[in-house]
C-alpha positions in Angstrom: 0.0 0.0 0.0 1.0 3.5 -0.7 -0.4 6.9 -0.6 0.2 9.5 -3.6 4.3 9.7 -4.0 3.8 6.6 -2.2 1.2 5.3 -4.6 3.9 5.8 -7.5 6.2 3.9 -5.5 4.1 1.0 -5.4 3.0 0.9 -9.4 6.9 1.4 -9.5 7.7 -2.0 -7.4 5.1 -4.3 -8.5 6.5 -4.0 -12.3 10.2 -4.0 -11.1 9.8 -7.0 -8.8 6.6 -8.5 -9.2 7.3 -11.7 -7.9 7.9 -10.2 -4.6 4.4 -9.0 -4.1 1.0 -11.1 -3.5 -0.8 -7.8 -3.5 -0.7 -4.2 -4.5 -2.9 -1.2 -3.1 -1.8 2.3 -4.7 -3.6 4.9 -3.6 -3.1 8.1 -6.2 -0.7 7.1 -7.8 0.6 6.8 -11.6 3.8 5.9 -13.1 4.8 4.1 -16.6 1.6 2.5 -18.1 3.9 0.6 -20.0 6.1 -1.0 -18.0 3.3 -1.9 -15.5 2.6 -5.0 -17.9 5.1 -7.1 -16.3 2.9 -7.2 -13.4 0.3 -8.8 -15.1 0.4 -11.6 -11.7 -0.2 -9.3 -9.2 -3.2 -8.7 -7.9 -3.9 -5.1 -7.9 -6.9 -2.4 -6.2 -6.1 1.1 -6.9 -8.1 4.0 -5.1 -7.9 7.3 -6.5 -10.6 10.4 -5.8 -12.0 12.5 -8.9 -11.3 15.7 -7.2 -7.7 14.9 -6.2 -5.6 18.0 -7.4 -2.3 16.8 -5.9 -2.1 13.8 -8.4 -4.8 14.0 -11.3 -7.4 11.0 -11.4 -6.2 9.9 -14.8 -3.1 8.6 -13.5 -4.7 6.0 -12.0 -6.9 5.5 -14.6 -4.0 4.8 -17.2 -2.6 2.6 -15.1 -5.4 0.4 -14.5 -6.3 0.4 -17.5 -2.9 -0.8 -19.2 -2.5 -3.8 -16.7 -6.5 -4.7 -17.4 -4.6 -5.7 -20.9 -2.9 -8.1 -19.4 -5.4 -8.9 -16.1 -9.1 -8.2 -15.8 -9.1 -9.0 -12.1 -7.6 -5.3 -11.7 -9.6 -3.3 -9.3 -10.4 0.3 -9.1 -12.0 2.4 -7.1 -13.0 6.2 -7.6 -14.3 8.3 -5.2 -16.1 10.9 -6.7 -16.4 13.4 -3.7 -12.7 12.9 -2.6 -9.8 14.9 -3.5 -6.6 13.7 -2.1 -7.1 12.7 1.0 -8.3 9.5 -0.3 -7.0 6.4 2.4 -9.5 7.5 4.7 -12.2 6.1 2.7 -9.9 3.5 1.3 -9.0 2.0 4.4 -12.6 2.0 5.4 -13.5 -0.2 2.2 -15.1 -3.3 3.9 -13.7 -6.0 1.2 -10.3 -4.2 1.4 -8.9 -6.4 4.3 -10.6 -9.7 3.3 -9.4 -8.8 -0.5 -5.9 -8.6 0.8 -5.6 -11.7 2.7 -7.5 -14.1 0.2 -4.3 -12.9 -2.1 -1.2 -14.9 -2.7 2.4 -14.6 -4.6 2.2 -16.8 -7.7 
């Protein structure tokens, strides 16, 4: 999980090292839409809020959209009342925990 420069980091990790992750949660984040195919394995749920001004929605978007290419199972969420700010509701995301555990490294 990762938050904004944080959420970068973790689209960053998953296509560098895939096989070290059994999950990824970025949370406003973006990065290399290309690259981002080489984690076609991992399991991914991406939050991101429409109103976030920090880091724009659409980086998000074009992630999950590249690696849904590769891997349907992609999840995203967008909050459309939520700038920035968006782990609180994130976090708050009743399937988030159980989605995270049911997950495993291939």
């Amino acid at each position: 999980m990762g938050q904004s420069l944080g959420g970068f980091g973790i689209w960053h990790l998953i296509w560098k090292h895939p096989d070290l992750f059994a999950a990824a949660v970025p949370l406003c984040g973006g990065g290399n839409s290309q690259r981002v195919l080489s984690a076609r394995h991992v399991p991914v749920w991406a939050f991101h809020g429409a109103k976030d001004a920090t880091v724009l929605a659409s980086r998000s978007r074009e992630m999950v959209d590249a690696l849904r290419t590769v891997n349907p199972a992609v999840r995203y969420t967008e909050y459309p009342d939520v700038g920035h700010a968006v782990w609180t509701r994130a976090f708050a995301e009743p399937d988030l925990q159980d989605w995270m555990f049911a997950q495993r490294r291939r």
